[in-house]
C-alpha positions in Angstrom: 25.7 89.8 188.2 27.0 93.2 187.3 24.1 96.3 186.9 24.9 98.3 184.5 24.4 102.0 185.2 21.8 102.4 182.4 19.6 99.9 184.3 20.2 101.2 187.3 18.9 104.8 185.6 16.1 102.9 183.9 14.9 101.1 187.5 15.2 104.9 189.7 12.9 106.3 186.8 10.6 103.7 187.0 9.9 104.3 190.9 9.6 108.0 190.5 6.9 107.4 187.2 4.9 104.7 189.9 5.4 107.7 192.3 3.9 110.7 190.5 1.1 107.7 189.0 0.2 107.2 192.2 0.1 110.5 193.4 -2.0 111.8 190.6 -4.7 108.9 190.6 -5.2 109.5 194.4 -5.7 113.3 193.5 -8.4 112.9 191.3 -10.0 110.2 193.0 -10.7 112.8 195.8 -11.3 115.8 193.5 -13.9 113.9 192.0 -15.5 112.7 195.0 -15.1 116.3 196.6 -16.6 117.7 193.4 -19.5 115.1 192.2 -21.2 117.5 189.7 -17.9 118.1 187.8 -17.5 114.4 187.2 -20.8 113.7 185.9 -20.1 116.8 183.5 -17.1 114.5 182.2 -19.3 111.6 182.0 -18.0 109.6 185.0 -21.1 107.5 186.4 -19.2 107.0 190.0 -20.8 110.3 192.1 -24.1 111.1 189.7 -26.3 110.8 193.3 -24.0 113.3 195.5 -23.6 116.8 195.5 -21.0 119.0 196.2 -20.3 120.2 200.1 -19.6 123.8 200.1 -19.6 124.1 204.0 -16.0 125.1 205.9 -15.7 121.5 206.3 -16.1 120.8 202.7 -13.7 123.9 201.7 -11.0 122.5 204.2 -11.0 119.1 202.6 -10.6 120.7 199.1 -8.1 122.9 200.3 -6.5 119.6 202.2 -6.0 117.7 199.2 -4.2 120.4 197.5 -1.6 120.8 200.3 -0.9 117.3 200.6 -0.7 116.5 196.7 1.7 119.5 196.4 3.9 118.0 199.2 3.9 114.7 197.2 4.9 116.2 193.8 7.2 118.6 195.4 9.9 115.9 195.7 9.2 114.7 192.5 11.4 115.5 189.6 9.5 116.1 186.2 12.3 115.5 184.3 13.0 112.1 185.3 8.9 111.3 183.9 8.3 110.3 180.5 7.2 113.2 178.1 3.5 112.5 178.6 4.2 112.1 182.2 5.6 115.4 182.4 3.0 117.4 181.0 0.7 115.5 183.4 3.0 116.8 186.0 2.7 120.6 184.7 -0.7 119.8 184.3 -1.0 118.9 188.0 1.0 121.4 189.3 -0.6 123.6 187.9 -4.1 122.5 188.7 -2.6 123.0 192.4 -0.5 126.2 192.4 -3.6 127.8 190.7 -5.9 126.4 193.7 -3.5 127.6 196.1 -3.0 130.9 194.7 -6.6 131.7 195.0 -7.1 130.7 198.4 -4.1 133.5 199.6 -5.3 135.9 197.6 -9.0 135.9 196.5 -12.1 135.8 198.6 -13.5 132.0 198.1 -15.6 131.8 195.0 -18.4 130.2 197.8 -18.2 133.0 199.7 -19.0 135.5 196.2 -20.6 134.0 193.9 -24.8 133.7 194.2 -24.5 131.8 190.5 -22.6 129.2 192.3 -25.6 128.1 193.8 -28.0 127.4 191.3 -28.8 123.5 190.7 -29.1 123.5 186.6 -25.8 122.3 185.9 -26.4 119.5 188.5 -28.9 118.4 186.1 -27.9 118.9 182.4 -25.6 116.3 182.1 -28.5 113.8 183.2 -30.9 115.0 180.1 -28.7 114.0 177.1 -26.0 111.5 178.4 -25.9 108.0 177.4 -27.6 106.3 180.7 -30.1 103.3 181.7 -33.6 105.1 182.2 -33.5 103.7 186.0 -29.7 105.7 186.8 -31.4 108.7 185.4 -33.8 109.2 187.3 -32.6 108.1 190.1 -29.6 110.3 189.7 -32.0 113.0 189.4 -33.6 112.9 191.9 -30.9 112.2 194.3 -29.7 115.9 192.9 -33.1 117.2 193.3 -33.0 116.3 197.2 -29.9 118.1 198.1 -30.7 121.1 196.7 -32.4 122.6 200.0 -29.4 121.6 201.5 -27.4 123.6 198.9 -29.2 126.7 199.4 -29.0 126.6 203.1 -25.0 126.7 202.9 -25.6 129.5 200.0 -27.2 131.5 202.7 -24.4 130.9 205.6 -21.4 131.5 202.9 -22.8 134.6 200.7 -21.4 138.2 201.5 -20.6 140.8 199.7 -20.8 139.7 196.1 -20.3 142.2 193.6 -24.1 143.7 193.1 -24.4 143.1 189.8 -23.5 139.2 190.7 -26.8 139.0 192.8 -28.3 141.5 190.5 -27.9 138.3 187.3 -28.5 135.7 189.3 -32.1 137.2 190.3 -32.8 137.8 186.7 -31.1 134.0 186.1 -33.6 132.4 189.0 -37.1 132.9 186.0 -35.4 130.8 183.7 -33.8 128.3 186.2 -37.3 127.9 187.7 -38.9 127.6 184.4 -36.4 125.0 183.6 -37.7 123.1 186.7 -41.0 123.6 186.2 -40.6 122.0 182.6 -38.1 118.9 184.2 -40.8 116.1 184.5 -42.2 117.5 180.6 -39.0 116.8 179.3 -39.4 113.7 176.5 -36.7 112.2 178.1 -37.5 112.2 181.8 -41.1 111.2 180.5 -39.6 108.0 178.8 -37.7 106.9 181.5 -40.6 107.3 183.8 -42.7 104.9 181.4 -41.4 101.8 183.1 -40.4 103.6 186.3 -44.1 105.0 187.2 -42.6 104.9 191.5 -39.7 106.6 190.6 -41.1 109.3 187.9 -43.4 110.6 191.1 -40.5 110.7 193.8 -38.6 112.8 190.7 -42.0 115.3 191.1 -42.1 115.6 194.3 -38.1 116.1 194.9 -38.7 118.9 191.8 -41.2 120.7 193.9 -39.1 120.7 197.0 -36.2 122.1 195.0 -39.1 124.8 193.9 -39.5 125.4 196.9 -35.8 126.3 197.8 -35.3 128.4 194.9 -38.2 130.5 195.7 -36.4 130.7 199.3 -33.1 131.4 197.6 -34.9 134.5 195.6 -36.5 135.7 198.6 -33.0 135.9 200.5 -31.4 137.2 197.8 -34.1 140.1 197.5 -34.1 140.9 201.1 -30.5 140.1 202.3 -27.9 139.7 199.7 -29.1 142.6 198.0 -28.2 144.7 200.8 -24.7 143.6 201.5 -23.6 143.4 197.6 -20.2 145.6 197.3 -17.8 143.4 196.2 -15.5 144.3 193.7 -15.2 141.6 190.6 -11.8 143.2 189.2 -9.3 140.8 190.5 -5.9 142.9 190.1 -3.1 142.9 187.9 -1.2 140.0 190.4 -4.0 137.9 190.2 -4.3 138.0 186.5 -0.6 138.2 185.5 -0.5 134.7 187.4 -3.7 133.5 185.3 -1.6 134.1 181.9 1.3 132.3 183.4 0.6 129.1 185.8 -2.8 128.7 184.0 -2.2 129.2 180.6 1.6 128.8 180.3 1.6 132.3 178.3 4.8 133.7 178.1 3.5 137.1 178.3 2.0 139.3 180.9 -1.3 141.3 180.8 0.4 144.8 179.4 2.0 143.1 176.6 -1.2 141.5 175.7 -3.6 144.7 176.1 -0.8 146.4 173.8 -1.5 143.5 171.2 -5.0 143.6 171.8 -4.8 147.1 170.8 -2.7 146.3 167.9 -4.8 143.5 166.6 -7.8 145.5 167.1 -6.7 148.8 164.6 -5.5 146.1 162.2 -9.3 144.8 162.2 -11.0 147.9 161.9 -8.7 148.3 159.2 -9.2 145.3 157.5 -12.8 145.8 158.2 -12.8 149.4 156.4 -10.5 148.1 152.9 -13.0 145.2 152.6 -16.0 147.3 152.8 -14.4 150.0 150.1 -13.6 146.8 147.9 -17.4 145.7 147.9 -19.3 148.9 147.3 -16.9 151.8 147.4 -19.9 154.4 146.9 -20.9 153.2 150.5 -19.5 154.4 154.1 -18.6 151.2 155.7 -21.4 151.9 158.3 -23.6 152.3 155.7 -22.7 148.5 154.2 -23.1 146.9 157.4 -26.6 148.5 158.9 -28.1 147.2 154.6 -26.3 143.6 155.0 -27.4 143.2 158.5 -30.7 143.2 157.4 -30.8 140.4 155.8 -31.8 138.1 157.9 -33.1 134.2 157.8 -36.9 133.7 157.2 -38.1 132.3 160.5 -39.4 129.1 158.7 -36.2 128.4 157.2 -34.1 129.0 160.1 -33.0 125.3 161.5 -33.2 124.2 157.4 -30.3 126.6 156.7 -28.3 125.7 159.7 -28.3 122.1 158.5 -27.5 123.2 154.8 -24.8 125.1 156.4 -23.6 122.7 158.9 -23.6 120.0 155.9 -21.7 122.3 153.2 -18.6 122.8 155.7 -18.4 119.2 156.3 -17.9 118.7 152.6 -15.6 122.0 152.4 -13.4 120.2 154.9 -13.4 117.1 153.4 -13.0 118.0 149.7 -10.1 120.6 150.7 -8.0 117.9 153.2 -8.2 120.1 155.9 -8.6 117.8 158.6 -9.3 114.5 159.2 -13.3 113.8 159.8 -13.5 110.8 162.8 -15.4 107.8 161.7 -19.0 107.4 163.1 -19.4 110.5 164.9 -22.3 113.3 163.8 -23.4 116.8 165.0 -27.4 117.0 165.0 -28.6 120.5 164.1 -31.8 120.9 166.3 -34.1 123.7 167.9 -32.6 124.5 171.5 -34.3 123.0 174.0 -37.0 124.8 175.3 -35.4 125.2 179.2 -31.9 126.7 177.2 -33.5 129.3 174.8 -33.1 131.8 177.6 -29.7 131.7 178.1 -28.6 130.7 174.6 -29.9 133.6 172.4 -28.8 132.2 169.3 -26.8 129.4 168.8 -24.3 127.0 170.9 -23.1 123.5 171.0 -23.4 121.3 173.4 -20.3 118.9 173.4 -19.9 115.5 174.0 -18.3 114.8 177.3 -14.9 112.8 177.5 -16.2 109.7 179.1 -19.4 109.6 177.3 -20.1 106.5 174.6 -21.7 108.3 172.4 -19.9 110.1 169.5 -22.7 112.9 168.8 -22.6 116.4 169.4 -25.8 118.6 169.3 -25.7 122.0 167.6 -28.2 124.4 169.1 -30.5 126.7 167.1 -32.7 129.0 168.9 -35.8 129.1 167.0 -38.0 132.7 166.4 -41.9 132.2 167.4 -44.7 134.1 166.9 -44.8 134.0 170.8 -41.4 136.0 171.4 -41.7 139.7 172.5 -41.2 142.3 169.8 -38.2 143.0 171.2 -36.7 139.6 171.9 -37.9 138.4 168.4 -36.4 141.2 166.7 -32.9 140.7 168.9 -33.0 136.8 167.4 -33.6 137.6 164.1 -30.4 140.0 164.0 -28.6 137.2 165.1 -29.7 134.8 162.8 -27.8 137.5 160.3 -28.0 135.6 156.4 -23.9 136.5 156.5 -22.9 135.8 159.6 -24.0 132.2 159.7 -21.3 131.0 157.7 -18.5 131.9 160.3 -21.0 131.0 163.1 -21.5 127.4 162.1 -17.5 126.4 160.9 -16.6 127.9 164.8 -19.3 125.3 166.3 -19.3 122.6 164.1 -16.7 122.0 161.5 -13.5 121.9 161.5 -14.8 124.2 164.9 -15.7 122.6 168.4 -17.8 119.7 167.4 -14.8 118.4 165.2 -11.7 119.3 167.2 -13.6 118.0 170.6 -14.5 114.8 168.5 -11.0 114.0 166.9 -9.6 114.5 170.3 -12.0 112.1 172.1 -11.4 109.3 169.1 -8.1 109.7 168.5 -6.8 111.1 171.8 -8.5 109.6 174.8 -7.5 105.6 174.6 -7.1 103.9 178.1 -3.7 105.0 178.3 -4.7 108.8 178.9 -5.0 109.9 182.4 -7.9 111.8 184.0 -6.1 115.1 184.2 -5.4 115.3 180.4 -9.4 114.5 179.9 -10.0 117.0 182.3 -8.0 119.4 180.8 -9.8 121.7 178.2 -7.8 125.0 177.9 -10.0 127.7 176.5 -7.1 129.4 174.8 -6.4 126.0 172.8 -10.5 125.5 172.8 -11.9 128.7 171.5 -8.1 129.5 169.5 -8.9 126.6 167.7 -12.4 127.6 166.6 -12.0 131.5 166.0 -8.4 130.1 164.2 -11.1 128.2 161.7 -13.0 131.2 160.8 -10.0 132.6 159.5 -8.5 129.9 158.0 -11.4 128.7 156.2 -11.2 132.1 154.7 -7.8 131.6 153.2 -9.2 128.3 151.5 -12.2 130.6 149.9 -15.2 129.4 152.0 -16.1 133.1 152.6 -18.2 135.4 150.0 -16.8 138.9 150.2 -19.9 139.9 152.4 -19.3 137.0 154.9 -15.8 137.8 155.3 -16.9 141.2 156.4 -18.7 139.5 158.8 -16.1 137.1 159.8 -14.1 140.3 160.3 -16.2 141.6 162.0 -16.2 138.7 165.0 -12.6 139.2 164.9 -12.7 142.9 166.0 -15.3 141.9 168.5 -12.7 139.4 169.8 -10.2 141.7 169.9 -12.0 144.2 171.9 -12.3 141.4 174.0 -8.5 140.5 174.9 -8.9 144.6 175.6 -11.5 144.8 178.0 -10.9 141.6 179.8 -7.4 143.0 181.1 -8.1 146.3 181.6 -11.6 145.3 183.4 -9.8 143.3 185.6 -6.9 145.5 186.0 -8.3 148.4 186.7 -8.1 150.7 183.6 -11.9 150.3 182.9 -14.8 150.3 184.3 -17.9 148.2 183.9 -19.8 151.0 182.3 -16.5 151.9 180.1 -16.4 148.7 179.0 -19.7 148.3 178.0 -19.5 151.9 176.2 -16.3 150.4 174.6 -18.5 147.6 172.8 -21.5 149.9 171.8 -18.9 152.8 170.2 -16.5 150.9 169.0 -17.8 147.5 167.7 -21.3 148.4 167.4 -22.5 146.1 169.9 -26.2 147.0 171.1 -26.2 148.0 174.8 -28.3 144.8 175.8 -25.7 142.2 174.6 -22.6 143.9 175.6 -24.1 144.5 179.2 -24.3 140.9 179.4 -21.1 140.6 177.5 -19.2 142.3 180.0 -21.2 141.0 182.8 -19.5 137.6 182.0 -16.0 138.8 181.7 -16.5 140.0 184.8 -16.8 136.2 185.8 -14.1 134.9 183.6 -10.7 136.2 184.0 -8.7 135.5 181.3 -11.3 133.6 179.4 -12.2 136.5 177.0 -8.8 137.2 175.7 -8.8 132.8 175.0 -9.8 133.5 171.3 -7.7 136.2 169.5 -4.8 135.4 171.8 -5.3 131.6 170.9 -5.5 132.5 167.3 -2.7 134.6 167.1 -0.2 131.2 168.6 -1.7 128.7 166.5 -1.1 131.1 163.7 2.7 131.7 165.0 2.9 127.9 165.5 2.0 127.0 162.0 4.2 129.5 160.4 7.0 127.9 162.7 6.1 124.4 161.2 6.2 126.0 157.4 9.6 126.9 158.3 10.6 123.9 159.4 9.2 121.5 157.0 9.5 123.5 154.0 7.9 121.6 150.7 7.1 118.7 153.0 4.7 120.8 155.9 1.2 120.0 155.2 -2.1 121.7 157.2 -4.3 118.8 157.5 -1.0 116.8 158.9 -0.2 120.1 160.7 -4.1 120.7 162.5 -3.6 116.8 163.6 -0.7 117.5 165.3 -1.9 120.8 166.6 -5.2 118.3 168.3 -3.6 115.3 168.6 -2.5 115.4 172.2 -6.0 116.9 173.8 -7.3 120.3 174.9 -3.7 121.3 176.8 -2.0 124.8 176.8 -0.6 125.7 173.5 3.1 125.7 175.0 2.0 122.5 176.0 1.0 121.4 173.0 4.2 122.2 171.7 6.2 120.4 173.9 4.3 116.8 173.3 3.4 117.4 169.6 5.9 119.7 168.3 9.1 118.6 169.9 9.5 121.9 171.3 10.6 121.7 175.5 9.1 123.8 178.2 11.1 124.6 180.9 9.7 123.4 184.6 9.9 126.2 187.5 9.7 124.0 191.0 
């Protein structure tokens, strides 16, 4: 029997596909046994009662299954894989390089980062997943349990954070202990405890040890962290360069990108200025803004208006074919939970996780009581602006995170779809998509003239962003620079772009995500208008642009669009 050379290809590619398969699956069985809290956030049942080790031994491990998984994949030609198979590959290589990178050239996240330590993220996924009453709570509690543990290795690994790291996560330790002192109040915990009575008081007293710890954590922090904060947060051109690059398969480095974000941001402000001329030109633009950002949303109307709103884009997608709406799934519009509302000032969405059953998302509105401070109440009802809620609520809900995260997970996810791809959400794909739909919707006339000036208005706060998150961590600003920038430039009040750039400080790349993302998907689609001519079509192009997950937007084009990325061993 003769072989012809064809099969002979056909078999060789078949035993480097079972290769790379194999190699993959036994990589993310580990990472998600060396990192149980991240798999529960995904909705993987498999690790909810451990907790993640972050003593040496635990680091080596981590650091041990990246060596060896890069040894396996280093013989491993990508262009011998399937196409989905190869963008796994990049995916994986990445995942790895990115690991690796960090450990030669940054201090260990363990080692800097007092945030790291705190338990609440250990615990959210546990209040609104899909789970028998009996697995929550004893997932819970098994949490609970291991956070005195967790805390001890805080204390042997912390030194020499950045100051204003310890400095937020003393001001984050109220709320995290308020949120903990609510835990057993919580409607939820309380049902499951109804047939559980045993279990409902070990999940008490587990809660007040880990009260316990956290007031130990506070204490050291106070005392001895305090003392030996001096780190530096900016994390160097190199560092950040290779971010762009092996992380988010950009094409460009950081000084072409804080030249754009320059560009993008003058073409804003002028936008901004024409706009404002167009609706009252007897007014400074200042002027307009400081009248229509007083009007604000009664307080007693708030959630009622974010439904309404919520509701009225659903239909404006629909009746305009924008993008498909997946069967059977919904976005609930309710108050924030009471344990959130002090780290979610006004509104956020809290998405549904890849492996989870359920198809509902919950939109988050932070209601204003009688019971806030002056201050506070007044900073929630700005907000809560009458015209900025339009823009707020298409980015969250639709066509925004709730539907692109919802079309993915119904039309992208089947069995076929490995763990890295779920695993994969790429902020500059994730928040491109969502800042993209501001503008877009926009072009279809959702927008009032007044609510485009706020729309525009985002966008110059986002481009301030892809400014300040490379020059922060490059060097050219400082933190009090940066949050001068914000204040002078955008009209940010101090208090929100203090904390603004406090997070960018954490994030690395992560600010630039939305502008930057905006600007591809908007070079991508004029690419496909090209090509197509009379036959393109956006709802057919958006499906496309979300049909193959939350990847890299080079990515994207490779699988979707057809369009090859070149692989750099």
């Amino acid at each position: 029997m003769v072989i012809s050379l064809y099969e002979k290809e056909r078999e060789y590619k078949d035993r480097i596909s079972k290769k790379f398969m194999v190699a993959l699956n036994y990589y993310f069985d580990d990472f998600l046994m060396l990192n149980p809290e991240h798999a529960s956030s995904l909705g993987l049942t498999r690790h909810d009662k451990d907790s993640k080790d972050y003593s040496d031994a635990g680091y080596e491990k981590d650091l041990h299954l990246n060596l060896e998984t890069k040894k396996k994949i280093r013989l491993i030609n990508p262009f011998n894989l399937s196409l989905d198979e190869h963008v796994d590959f990049l995916l994986l290589k990445s995942r790895i390089d990115c690991f690796l990178f960090d450990h030669e050239n940054l201090i260990q996240k363990r080692k800097n980062r007092p945030q790291l330590y705190l338990p609440t993220d250990s615990i959210y996924p546990f209040l609104f997943r899909t789970m028998k009453d009996k697995d929550r709570l004893e997932a819970i509690i098994a949490r609970l349990s291991k956070v005195p543990k967790k805390i001890e290795q805080a204390k042997q690994n912390l030194d020499n954070p950045p100051r204003i790291w310890t400095e937020d996560t003393l001001k984050l330790l109220k709320p995290v202990k308020d949120f903990f002192k609510s835990l057993p109040d919580a409607e939820v915990i309380k049902n499951s405890a109804r047939d559980y009575s045993e279990l409902g008081n070990k999940l008490v007293e587990a809660n007040n040890t880990c009260l316990t710890a956290l007031e130990a954590y506070e204490h050291f922090l106070n005392v001895d962290l305090m003392e030996r904060s001096h780190g530096e947060f900016c994390v160097g051109r190199q560092v950040f360069d290779h971010y762009l690059i092996n992380h988010h398969f950009l094409e460009h480095s950081s000084g072409y990108l804080n030249e754009l974000g320059y560009e993008l941001f003058n073409k804003t402000q002028a936008d901004i200025k024409a706009l404002a001329s167009h609706i009252d030109k007897n007014k400074s633009t200042e002027a307009l803004m400081s009248e229509l950002e007083s009007q604000i949303v009664p307080a007693d109307k708030l959630l009622s208006t974010y439904k309404d709103l919520t509701e009225k884009t659903l239909n404006f997608v629909k009746d305009n074919n924008i993008l498909e709406v997946p069967k059977n799934e919904k976005v609930l519009v309710v108050e924030t939970p009471e344990f959130f509302r002090s780290i979610i000032p006004f509104a956020a969405y809290y998405c549904v996780w890849p492996y989870e059953e359920s198809d509902t998302g919950h939109f988050w509105v932070t209601p204003v009581t009688e019971s806030d401070p002056e201050i506070q109440r007044q900073l929630l009802m700005d907000g809560h602006n009458l015209y900025r809620l339009p823009s707020i609520v298409l980015h969250e809900s639709y066509p925004g995170h709730h539907h692109q995260l919802m079309f993915t997970k119904q039309h992208v996810f089947g069995n076929e779809i490995s763990t890295i791809r779920r695993d994969t959400f790429n902020t500059i794909l994730l928040e491109g998509w969502a800042t993209y739909c501001e503008q877009m919707m926009g072009e279809f006339g959702f927008y009032s003239d007044q609510q485009k000036l706020f729309m525009l208005k985002q966008r110059l706060w986002r481009a301030a962003r892809v400014i300040i998150d490379i020059e922060l961590h490059t060097g050219r600003k400082s933190f009090e620079e940066s949050v001068a920038f914000l204040v002078n430039k955008v009209g940010m009040s101090e208090k929100f772009a203090r904390a603004e750039v406090l997070r960018y400080t954490m994030t690395p790349t992560q600010p630039l995500s939305y502008e930057i993302g905006r600007r591809l998907i908007n070079q991508l689609r004029d690419k496909e208008k090209i090509k197509r001519q009379e036959d393109f079509s956006i709802k057919q192009f958006h499906a496309k642009l979300l049909s193959k997950g939350t990847l890299p937007i080079r990515l994207i084009e490779e699988l979707a669009f057809n369009d090859k990325v070149e692989v750099k061993n």
